[in-house]
N, CA and C atoms as a LAMMPS dump frame, in Angstrom:
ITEM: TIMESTEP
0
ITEM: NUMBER OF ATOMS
150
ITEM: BOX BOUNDS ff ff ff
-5.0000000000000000e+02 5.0000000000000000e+02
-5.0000000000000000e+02 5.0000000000000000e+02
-5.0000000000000000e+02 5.0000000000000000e+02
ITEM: ATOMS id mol type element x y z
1 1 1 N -80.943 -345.922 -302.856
2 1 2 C -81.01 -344.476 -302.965
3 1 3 C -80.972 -343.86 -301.574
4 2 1 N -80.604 -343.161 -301.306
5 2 2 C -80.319 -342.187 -300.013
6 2 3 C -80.86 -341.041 -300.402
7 3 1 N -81.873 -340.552 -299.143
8 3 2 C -82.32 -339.665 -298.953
9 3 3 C -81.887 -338.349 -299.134
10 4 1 N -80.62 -338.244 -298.657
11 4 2 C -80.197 -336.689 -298.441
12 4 3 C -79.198 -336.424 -299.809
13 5 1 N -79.196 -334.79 -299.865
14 5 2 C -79.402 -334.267 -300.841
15 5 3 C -77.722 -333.878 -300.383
16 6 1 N -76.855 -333.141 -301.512
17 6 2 C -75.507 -332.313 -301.461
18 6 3 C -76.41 -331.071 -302.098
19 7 1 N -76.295 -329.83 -301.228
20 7 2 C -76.44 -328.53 -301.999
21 7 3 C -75.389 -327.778 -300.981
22 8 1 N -74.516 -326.969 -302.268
23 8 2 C -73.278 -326.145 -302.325
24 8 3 C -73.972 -324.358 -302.826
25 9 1 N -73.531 -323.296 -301.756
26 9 2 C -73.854 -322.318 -302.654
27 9 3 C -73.171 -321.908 -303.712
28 10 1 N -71.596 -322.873 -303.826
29 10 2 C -70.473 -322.476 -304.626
30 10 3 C -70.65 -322.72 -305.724
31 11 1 N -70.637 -322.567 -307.498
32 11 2 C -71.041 -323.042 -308.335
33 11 3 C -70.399 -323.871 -308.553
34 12 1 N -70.359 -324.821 -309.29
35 12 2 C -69.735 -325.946 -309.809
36 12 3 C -68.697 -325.67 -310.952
37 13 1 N -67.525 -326.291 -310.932
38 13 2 C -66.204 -325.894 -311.641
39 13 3 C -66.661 -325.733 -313.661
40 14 1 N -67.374 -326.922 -313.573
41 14 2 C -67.599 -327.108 -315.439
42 14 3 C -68.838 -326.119 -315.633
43 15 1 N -69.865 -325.182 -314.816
44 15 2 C -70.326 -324.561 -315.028
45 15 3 C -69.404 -322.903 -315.16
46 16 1 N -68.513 -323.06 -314.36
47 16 2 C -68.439 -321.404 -314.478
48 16 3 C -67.569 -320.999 -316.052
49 17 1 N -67.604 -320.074 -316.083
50 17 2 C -66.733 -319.863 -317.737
51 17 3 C -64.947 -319.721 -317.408
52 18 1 N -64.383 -319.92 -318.148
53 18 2 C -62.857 -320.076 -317.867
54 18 3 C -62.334 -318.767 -318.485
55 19 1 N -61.39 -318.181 -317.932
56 19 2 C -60.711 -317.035 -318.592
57 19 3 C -60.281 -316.979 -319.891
58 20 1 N -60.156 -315.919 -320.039
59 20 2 C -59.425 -315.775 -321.716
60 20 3 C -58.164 -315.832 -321.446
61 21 1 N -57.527 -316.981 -322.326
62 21 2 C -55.769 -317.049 -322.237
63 21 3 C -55.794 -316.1 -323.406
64 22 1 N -54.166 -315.441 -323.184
65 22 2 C -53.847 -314.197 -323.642
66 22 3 C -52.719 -314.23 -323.683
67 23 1 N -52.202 -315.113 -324.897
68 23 2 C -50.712 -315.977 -325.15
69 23 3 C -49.523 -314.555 -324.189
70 24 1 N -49.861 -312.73 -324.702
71 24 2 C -48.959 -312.207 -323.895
72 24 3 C -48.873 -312.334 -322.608
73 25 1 N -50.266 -312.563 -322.055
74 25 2 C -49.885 -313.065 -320.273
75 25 3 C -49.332 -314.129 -320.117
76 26 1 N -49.272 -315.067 -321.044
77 26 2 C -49.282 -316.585 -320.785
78 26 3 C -47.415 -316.406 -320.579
79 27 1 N -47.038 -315.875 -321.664
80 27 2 C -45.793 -316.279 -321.919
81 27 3 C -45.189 -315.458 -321.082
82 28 1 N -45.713 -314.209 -319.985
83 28 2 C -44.888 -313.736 -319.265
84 28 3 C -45.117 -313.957 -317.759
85 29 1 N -46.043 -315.549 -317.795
86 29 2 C -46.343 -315.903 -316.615
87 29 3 C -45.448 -317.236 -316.451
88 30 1 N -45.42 -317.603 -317.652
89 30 2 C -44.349 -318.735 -318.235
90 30 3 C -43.159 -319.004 -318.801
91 31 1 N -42.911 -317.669 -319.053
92 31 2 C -41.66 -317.822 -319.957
93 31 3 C -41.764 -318.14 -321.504
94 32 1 N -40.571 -318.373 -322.028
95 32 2 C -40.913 -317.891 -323.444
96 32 3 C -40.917 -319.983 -323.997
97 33 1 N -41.802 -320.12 -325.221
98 33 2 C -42.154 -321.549 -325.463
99 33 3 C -40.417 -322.252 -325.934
100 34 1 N -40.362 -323.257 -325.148
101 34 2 C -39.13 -324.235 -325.224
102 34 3 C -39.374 -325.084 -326.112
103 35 1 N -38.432 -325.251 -327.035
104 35 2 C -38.112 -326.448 -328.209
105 35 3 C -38.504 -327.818 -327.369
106 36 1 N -39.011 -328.548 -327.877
107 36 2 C -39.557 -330 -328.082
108 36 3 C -38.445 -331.067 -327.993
109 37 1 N -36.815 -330.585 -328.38
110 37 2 C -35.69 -331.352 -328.642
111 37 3 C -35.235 -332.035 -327.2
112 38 1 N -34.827 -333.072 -327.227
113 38 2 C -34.8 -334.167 -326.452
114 38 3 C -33.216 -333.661 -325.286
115 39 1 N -32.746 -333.492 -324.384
116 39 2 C -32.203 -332.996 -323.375
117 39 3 C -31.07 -334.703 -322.935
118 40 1 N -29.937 -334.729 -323.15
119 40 2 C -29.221 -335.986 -323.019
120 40 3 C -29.9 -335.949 -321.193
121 41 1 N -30.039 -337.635 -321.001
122 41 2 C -30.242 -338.243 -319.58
123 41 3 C -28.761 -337.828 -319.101
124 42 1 N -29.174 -338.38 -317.364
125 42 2 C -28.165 -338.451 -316.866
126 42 3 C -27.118 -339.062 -316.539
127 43 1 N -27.388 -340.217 -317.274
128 43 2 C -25.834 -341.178 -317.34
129 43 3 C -25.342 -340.215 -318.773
130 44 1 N -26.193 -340.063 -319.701
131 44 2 C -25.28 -339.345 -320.651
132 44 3 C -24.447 -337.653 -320.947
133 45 1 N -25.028 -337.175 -319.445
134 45 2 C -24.035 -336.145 -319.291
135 45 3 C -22.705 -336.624 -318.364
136 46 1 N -23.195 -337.53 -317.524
137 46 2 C -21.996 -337.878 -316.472
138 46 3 C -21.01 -338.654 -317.723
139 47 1 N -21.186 -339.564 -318.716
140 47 2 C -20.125 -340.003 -319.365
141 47 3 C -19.868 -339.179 -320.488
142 48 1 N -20.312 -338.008 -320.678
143 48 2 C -19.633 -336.693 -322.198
144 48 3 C -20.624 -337.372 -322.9
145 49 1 N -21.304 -337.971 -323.183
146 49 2 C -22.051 -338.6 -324.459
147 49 3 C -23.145 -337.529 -324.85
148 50 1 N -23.737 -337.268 -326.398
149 50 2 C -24.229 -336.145 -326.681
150 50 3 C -25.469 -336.977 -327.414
């Protein structure tokens, strides 16, 4: 055990409360939500393959 102590006047991250997300800020901080659908790699745009 060691003697000395850590004291921060800053509060600690999992104590403070987190903002209210506000899907209209969200999505105009982000852009609008993108489909899940899979995007061909890049050998399969360089050979036309879909």
């Amino acid at each position: 055990m060691s003697a000395y102590t850590f004291r921060s006047s800053r509060p600690d991250h999992w104590v403070s409360p987190r903002p209210t997300r506000d899907p209209a800020r969200l999505a105009a901080i982000h852009g609008p939500l993108q489909p899940m659908a899979r995007e061909p790699g890049l050998v399969a745009r360089l050979l036309g393959l879909r």
